[in-house]
Backbone as a chain_set.jsonl record, in Angstrom:
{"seq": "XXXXXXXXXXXXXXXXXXXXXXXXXXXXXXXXXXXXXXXXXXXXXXXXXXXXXXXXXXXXXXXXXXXXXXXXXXXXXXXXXXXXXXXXXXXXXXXXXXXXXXXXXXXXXXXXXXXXXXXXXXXXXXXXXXXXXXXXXXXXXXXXXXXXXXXXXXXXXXXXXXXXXXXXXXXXXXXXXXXXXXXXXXXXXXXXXX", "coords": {"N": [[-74.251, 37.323, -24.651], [-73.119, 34.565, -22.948], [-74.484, 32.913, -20.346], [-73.783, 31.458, -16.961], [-72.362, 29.102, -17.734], [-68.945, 28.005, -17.06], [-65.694, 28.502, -18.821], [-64.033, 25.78, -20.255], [-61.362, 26.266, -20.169], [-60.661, 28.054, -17.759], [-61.902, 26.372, -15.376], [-60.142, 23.866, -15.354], [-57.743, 25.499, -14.667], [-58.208, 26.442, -11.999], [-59.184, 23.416, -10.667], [-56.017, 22.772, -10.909], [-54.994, 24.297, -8.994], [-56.444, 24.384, -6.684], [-55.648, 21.202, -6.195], [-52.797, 22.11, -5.749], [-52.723, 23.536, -3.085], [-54.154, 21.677, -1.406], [-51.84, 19.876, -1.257], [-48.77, 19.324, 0.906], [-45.817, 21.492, 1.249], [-42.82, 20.888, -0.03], [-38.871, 20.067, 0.438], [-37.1, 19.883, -1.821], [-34.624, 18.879, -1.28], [-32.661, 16.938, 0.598], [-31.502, 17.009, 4.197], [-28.761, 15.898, 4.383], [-27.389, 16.284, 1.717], [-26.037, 17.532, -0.696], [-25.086, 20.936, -2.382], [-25.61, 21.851, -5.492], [-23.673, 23.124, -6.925], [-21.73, 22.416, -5.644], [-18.298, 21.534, -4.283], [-17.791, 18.307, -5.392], [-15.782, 16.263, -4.268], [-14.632, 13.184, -2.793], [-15.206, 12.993, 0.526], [-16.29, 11.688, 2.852], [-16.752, 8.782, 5.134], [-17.557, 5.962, 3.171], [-17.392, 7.085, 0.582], [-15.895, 6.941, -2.411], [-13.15, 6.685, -3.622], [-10.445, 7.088, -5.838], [-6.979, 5.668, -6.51], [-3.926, 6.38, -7.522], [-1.318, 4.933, -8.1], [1.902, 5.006, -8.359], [4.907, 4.043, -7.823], [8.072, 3.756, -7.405], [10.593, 2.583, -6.058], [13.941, 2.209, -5.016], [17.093, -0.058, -4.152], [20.257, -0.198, -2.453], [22.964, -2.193, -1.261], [26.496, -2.405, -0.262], [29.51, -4.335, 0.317], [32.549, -5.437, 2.208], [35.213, -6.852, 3.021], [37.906, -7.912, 4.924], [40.292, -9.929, 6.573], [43.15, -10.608, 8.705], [44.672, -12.738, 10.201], [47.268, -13.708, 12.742], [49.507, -16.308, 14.728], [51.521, -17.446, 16.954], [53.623, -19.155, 18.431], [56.585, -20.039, 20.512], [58.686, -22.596, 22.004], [60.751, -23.924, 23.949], [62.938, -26.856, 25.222], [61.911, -28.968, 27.781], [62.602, -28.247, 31.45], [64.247, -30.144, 34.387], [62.331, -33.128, 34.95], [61.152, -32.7, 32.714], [62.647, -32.659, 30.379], [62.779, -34.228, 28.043], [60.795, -33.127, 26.142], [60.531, -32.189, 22.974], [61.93, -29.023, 21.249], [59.177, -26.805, 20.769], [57.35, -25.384, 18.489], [54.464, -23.742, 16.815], [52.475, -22.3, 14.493], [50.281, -20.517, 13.263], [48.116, -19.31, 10.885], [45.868, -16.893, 8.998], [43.564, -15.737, 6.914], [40.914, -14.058, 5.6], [38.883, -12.862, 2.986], [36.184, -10.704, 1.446], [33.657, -10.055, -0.76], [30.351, -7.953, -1.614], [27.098, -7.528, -2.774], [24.136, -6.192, -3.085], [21.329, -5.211, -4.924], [18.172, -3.544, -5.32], [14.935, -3.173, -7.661], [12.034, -1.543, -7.511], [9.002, -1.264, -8.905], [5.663, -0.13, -9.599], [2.987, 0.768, -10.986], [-0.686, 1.599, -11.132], [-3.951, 1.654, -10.876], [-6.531, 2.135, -8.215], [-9.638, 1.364, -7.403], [-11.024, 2.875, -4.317], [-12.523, 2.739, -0.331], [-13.511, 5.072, 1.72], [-13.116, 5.017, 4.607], [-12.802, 5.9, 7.598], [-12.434, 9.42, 9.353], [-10.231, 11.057, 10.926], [-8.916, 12.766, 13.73], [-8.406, 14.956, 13.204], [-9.218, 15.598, 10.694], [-8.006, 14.194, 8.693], [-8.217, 11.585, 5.722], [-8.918, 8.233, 6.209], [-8.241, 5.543, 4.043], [-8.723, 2.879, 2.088], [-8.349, 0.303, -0.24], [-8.56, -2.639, -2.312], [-7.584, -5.33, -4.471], [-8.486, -7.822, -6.264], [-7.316, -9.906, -8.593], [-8.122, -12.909, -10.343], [-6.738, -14.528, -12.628], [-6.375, -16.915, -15.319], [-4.613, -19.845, -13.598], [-3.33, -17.68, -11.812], [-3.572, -16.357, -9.034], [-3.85, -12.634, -8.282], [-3.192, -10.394, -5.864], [-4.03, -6.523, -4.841], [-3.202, -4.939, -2.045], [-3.755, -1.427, -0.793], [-3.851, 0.838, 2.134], [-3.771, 4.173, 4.259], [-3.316, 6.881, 5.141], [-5.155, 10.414, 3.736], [-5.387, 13.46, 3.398], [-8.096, 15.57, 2.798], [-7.852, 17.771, 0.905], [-5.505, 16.871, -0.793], [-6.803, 15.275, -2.621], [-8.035, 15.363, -5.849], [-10.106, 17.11, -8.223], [-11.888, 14.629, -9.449], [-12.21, 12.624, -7.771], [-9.334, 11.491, -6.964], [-6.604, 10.272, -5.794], [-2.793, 10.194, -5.537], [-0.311, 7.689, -4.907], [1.901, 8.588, -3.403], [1.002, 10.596, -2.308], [-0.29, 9.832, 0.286], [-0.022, 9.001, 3.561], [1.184, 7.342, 5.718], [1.725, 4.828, 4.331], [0.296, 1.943, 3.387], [1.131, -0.597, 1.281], [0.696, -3.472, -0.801], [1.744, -5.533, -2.684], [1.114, -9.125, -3.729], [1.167, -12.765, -4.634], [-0.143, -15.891, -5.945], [0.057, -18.851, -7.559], [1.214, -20.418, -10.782], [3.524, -19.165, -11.368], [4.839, -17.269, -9.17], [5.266, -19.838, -7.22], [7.335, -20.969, -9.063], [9.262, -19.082, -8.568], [10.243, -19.073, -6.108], [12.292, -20.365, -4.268], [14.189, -23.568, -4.701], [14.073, -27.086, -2.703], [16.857, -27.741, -1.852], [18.152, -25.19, -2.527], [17.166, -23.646, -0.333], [18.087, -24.955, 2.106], [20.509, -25.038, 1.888], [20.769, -22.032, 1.948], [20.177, -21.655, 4.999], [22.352, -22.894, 6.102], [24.121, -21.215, 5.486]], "CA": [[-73.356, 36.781, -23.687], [-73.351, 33.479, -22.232], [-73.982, 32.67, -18.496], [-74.26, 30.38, -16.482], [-71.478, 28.224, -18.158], [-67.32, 28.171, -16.948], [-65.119, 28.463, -19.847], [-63.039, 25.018, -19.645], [-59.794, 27.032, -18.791], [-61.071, 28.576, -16.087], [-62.315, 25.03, -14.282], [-58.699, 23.513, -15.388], [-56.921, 25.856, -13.591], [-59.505, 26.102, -10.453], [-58.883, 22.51, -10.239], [-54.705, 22.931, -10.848], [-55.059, 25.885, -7.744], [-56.778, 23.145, -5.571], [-54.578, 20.174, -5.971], [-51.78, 23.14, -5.359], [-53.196, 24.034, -1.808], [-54.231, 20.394, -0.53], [-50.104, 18.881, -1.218], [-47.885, 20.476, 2.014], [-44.76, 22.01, 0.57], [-41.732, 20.126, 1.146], [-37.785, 20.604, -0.102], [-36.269, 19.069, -2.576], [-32.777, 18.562, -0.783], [-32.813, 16.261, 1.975], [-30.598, 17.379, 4.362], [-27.287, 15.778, 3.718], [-27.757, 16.609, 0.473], [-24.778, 18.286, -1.01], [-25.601, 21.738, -3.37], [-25.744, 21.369, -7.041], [-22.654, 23.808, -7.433], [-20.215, 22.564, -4.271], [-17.322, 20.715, -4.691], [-18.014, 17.148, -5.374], [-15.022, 15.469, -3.699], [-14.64, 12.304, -1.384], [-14.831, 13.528, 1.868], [-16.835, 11.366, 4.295], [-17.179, 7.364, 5.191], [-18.249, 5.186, 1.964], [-17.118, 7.731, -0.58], [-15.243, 6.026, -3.496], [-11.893, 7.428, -4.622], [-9.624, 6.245, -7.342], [-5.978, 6.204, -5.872], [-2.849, 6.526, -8.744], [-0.06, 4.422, -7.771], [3.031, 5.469, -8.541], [6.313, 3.839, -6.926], [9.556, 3.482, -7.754], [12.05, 2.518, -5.157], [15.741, 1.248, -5.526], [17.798, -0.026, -2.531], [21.829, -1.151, -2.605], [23.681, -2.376, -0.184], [27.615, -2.972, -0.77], [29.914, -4.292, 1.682], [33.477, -5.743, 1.898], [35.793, -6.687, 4.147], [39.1, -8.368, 4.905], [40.889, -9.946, 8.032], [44.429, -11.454, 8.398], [44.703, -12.949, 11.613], [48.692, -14.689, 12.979], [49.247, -16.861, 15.757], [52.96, -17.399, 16.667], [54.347, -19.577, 19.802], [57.294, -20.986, 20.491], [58.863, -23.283, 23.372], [62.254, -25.013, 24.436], [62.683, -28.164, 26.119], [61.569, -28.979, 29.733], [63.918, -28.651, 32.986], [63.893, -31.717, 35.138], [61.909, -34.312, 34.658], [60.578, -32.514, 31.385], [63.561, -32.349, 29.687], [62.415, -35.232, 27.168], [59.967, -33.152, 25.255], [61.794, -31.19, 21.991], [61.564, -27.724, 21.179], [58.171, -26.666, 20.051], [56.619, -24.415, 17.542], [53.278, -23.364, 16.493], [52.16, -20.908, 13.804], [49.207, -20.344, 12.421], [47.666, -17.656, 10.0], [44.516, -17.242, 8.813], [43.006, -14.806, 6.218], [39.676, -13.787, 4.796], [38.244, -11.55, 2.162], [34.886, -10.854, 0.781], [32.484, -8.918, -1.02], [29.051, -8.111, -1.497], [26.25, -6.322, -2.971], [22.289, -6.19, -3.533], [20.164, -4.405, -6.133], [16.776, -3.842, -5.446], [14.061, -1.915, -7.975], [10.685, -1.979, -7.432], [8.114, -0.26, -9.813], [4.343, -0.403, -9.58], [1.895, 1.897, -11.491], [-1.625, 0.937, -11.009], [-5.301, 2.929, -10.249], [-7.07, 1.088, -7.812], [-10.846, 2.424, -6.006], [-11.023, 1.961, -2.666], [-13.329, 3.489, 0.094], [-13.054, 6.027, 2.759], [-13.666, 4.473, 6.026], [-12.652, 7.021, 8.498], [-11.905, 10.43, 9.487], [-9.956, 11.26, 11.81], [-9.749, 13.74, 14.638], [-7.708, 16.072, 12.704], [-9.77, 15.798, 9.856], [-7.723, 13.409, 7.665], [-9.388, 10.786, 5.605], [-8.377, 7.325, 6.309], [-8.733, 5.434, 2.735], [-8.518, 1.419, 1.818], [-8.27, -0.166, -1.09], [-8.292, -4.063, -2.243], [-8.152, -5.528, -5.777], [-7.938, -9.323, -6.159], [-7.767, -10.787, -9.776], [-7.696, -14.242, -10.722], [-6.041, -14.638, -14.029], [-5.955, -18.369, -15.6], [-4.449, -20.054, -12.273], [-2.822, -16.636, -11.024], [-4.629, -14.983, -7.8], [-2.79, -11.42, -7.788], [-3.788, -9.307, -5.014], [-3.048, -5.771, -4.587], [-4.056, -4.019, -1.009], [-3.126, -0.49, -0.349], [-4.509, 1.491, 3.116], [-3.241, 4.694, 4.89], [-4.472, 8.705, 5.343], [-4.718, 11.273, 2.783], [-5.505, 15.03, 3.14], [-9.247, 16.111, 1.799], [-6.965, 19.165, 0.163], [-4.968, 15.852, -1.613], [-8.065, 14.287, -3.383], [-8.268, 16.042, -6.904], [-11.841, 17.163, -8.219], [-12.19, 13.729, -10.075], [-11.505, 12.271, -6.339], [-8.317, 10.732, -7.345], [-5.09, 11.044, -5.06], [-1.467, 9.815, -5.917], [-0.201, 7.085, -3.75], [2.77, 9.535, -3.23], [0.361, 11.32, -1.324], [-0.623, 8.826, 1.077], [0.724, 9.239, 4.759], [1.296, 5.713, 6.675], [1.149, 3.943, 3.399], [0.621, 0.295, 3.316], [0.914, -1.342, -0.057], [1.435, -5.224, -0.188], [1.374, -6.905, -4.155], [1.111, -10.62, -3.515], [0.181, -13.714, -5.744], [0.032, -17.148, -5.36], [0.34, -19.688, -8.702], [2.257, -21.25, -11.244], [4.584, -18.517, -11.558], [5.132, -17.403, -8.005], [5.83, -21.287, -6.731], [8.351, -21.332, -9.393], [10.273, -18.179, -7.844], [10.648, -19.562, -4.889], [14.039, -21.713, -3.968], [14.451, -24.999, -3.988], [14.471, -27.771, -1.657], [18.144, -27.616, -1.209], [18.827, -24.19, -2.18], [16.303, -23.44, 1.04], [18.594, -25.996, 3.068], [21.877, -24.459, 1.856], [21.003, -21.107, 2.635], [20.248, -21.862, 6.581], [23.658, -23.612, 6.506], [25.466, -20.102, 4.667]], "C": [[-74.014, 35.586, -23.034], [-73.557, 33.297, -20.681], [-74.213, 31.524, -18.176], [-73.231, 29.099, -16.776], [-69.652, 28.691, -17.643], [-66.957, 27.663, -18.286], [-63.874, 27.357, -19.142], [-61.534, 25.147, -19.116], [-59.662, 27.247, -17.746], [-60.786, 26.949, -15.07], [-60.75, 24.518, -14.353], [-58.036, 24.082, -14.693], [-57.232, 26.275, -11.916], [-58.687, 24.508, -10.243], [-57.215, 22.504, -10.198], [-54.193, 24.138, -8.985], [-55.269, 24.587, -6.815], [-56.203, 22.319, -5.612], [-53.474, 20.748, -5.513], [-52.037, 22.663, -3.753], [-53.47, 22.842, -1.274], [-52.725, 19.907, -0.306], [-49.216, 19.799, -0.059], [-46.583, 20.78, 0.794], [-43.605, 21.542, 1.301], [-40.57, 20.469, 0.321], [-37.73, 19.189, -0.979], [-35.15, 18.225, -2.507], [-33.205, 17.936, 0.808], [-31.418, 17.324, 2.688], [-29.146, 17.194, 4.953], [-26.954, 15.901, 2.595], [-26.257, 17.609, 0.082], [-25.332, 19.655, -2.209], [-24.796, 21.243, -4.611], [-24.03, 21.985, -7.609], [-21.199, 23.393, -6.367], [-19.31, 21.714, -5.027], [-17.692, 18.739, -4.427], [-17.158, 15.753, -4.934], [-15.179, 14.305, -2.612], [-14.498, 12.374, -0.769], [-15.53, 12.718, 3.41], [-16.78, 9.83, 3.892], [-17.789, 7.287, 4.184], [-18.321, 6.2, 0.926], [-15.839, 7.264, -1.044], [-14.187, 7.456, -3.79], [-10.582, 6.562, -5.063], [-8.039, 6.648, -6.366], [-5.485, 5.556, -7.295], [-1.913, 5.837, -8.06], [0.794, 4.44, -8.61], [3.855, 5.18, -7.741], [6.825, 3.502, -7.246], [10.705, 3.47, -6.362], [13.177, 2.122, -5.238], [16.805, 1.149, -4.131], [19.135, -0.74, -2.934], [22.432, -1.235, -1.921], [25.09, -2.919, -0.869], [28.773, -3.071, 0.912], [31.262, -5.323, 1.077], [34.19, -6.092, 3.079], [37.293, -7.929, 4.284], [39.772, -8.366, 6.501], [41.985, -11.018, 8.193], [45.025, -11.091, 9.588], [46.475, -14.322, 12.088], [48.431, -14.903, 14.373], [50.396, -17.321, 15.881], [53.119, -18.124, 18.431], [55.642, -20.28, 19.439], [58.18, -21.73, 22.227], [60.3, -23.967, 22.962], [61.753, -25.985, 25.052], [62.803, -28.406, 27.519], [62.94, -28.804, 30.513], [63.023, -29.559, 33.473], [63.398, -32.814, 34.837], [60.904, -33.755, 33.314], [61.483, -32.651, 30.529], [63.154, -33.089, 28.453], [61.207, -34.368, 26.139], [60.97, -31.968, 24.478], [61.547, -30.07, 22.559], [60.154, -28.013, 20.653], [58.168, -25.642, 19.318], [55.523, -24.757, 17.231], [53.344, -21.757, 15.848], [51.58, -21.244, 13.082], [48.697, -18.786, 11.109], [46.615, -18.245, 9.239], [44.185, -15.788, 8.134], [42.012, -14.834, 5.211], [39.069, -12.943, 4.299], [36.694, -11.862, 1.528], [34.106, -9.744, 0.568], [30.871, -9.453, -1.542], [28.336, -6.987, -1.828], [25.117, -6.889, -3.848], [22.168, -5.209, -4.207], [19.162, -4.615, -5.845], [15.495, -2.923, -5.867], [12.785, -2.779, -7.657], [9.74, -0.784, -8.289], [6.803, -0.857, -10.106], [3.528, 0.843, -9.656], [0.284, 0.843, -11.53], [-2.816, 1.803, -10.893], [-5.944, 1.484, -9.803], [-8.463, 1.869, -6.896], [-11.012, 2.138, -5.009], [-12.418, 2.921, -1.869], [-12.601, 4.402, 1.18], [-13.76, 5.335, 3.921], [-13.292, 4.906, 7.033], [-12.489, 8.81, 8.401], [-11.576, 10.668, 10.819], [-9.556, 12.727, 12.875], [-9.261, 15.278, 13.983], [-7.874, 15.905, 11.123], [-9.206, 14.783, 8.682], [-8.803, 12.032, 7.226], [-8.412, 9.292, 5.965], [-8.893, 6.145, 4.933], [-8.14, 3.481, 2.761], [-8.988, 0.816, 0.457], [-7.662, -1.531, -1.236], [-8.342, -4.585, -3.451], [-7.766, -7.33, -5.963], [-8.596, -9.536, -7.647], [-7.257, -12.161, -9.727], [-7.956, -14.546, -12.551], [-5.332, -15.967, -14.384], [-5.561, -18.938, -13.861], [-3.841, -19.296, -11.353], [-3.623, -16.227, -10.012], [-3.508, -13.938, -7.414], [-4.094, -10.743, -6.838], [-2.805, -7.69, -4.16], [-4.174, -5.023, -3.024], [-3.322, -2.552, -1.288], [-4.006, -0.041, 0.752], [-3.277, 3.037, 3.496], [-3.455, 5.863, 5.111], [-4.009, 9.515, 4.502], [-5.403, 12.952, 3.562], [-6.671, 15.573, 2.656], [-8.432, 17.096, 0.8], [-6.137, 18.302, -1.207], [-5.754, 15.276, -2.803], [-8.205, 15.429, -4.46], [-9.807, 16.077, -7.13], [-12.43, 15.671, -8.807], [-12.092, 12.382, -8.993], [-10.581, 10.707, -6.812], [-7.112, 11.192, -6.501], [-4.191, 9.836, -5.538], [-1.235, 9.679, -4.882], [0.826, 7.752, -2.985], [2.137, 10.454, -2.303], [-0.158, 10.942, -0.314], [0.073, 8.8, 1.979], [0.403, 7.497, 5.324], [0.713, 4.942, 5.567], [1.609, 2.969, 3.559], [0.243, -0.478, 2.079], [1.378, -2.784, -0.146], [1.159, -5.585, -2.057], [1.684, -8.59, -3.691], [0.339, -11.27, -4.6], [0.922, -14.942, -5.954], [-0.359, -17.763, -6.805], [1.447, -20.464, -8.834], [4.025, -20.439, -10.891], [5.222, -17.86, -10.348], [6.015, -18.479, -7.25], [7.566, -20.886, -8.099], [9.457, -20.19, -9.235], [11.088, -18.374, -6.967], [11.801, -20.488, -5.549], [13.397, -23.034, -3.595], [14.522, -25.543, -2.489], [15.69, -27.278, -1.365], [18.858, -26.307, -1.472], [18.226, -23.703, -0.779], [17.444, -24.1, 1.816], [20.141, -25.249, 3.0], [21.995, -23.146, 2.32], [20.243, -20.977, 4.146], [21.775, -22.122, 6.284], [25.066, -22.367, 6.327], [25.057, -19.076, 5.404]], "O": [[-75.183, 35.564, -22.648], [-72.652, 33.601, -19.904], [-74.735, 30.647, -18.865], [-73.323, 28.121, -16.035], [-69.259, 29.808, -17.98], [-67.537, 26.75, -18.873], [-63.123, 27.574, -18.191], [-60.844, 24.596, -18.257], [-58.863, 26.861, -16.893], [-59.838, 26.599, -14.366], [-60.081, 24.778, -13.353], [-57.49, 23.383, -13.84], [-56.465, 26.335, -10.955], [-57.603, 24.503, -9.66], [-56.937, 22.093, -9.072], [-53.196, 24.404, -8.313], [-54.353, 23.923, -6.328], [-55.745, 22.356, -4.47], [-52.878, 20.007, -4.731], [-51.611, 21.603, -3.295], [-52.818, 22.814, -0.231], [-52.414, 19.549, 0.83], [-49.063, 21.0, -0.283], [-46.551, 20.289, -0.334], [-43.316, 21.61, 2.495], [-40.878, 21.181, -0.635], [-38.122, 18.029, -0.849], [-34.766, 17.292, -3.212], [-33.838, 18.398, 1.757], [-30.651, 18.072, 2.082], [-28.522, 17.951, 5.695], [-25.813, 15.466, 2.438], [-25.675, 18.301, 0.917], [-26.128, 19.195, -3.028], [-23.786, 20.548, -4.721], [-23.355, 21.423, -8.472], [-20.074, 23.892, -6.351], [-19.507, 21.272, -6.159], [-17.781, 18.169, -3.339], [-17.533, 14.592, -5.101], [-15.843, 14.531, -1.6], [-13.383, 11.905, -0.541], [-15.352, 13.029, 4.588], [-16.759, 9.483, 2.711], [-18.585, 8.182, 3.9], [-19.383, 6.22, 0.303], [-14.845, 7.17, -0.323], [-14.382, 8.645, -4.041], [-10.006, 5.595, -4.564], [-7.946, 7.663, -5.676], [-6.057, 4.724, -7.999], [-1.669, 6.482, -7.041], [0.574, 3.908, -9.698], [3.855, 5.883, -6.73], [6.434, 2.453, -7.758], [11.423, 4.378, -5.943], [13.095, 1.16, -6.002], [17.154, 2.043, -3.361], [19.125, -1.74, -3.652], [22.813, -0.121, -1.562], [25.039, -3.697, -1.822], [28.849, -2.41, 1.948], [31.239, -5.872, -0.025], [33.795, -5.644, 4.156], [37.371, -8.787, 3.405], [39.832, -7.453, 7.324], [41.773, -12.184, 7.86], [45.561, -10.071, 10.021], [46.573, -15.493, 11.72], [47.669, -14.28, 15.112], [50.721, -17.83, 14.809], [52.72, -17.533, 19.435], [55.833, -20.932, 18.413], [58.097, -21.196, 23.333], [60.711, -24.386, 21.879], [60.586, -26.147, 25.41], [63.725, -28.047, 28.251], [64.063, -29.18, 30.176], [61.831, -29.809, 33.293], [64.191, -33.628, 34.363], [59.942, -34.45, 32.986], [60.911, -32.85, 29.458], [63.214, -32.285, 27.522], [60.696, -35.101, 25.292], [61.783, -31.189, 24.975], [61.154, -29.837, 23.702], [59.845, -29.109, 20.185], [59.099, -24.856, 19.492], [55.264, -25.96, 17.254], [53.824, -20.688, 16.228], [51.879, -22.08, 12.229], [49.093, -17.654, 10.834], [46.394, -19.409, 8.903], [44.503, -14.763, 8.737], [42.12, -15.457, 4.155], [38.582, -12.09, 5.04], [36.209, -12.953, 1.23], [33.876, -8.785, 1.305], [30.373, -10.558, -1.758], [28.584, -5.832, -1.481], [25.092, -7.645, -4.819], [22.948, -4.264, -4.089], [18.792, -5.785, -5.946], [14.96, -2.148, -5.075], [12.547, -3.984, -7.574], [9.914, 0.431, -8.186], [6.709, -1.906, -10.743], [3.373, 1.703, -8.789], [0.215, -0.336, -11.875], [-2.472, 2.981, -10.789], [-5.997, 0.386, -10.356], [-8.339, 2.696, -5.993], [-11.18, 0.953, -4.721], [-13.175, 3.631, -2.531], [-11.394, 4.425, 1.42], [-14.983, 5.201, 3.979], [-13.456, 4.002, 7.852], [-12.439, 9.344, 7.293], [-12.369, 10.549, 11.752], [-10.108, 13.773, 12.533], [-9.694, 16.395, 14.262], [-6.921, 16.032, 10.355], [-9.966, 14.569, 7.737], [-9.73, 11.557, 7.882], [-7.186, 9.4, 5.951], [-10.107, 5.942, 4.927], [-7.223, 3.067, 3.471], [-10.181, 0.951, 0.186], [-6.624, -1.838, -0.649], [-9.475, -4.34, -3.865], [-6.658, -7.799, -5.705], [-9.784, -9.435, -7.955], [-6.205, -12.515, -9.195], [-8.917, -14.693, -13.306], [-4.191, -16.264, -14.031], [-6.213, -18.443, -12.942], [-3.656, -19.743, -10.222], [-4.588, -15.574, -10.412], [-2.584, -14.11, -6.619], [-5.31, -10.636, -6.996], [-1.793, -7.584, -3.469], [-5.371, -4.74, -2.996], [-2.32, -2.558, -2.002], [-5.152, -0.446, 0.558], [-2.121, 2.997, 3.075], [-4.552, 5.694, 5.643], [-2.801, 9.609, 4.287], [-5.975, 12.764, 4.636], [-6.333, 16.352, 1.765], [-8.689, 16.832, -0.374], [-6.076, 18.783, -2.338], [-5.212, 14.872, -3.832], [-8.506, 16.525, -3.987], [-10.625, 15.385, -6.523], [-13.633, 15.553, -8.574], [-11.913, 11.246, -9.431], [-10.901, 9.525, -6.939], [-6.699, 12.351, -6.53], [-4.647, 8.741, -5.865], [-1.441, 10.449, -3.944], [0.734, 7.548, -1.774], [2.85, 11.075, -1.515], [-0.69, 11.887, 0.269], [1.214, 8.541, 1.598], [-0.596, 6.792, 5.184], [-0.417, 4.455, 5.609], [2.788, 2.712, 3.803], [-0.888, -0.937, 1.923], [2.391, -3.174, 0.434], [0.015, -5.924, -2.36], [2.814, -8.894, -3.309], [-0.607, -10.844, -5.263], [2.135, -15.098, -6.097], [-1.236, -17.085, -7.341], [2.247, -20.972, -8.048], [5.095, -20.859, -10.45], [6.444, -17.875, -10.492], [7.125, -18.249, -6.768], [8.683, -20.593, -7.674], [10.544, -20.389, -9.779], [12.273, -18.05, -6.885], [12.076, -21.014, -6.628], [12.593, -23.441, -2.756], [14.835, -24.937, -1.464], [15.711, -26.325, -0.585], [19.933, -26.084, -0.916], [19.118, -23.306, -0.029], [17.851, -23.132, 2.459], [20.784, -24.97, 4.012], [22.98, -22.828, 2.985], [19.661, -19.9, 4.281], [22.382, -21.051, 6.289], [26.241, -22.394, 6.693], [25.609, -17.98, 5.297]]}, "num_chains": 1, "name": "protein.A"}
């Protein structure tokens, strides 16, 4: 038998023991830290969620109307020093009809990510979303904002704009094709005058 000598395992794990015991012991999970198994949803300030837009609206207004208006006098000739003017008459009439009616669809499907930038006192999230492309000389821009439901937000944190309380959606876009929507000089001028 040998003495006097450590078998290099030994010393290896001697020294593995001591580097152990000098390092303090600290966690792994800070603590806002979410567990490995919770639900991974968008629930607080600067958490990203995908909103689904979905809208279809349709609005019609119809209207009509008709008015046939008479106006009927008549007069003899003066006593005394009127006598010199004839008989008179007057009769008028006057009648107007008209109709009318708007169509208006609107349909916008879209996914747009936005952030969560509130919560409010009754726990809802308050959510905003902004997407601005510029396409050849097109600048489309779509906003949406307004409060969803944590319970609303699917596990993939995606909610349907349909689900969106005090929704504010705006599409706008400024170009070629825009400008040429717009009215004319003089249709602009004609309809003030109509």
């Amino acid at each position: 038998m040998k003495t006097g000598r450590l078998p290099p395992t030994t010393i290896a794990l001697a020294l593995i023991l001591a580097a152990c015991s000098a390092s303090p012991a600290t966690s792994l999970w800070r603590p806002d830290s979410r567990p490995l198994i919770a639900d991974r949803r968008a629930a607080a300030p600067g958490d990203i969620v995908s909103i689904l837009i979905v809208e279809n609206s349709r609005a019609s207004h119809k209207a009509s109307h008709e008015t046939d208006k008479q106006f009927e006098v008549n007069g003899g000739p003066g006593g005394g020093g009127l006598n010199f003017f004839p008989e008179l008459s007057l009769k008028t009439e006057r009648a107007t009809s008209g109709k009318g009616a708007t169509t208006q669809t609107t349909r916008i499907a879209d996914r747009i990510s936005g952030l969560i930038v509130g919560v409010t006192e009754g726990g809802n999230l308050q959510i905003e979303a902004t997407r601005r492309v510029k396409l050849n000389r097109e600048n489309l821009t779509l906003t949406i904002s307004g409060l969803v439901r944590p319970e609303d937000i699917a596990p993939d944190n995606t909610v349907l704009s349909t689900r969106i309380a005090d929704c504010h959606l705006e599409s706008t876009g400024r170009g070629p094709i825009p400008d040429k929507q717009r009215p004319g000089l003089i249709s602009a001028l004609l309809s003030l005058l109509w």
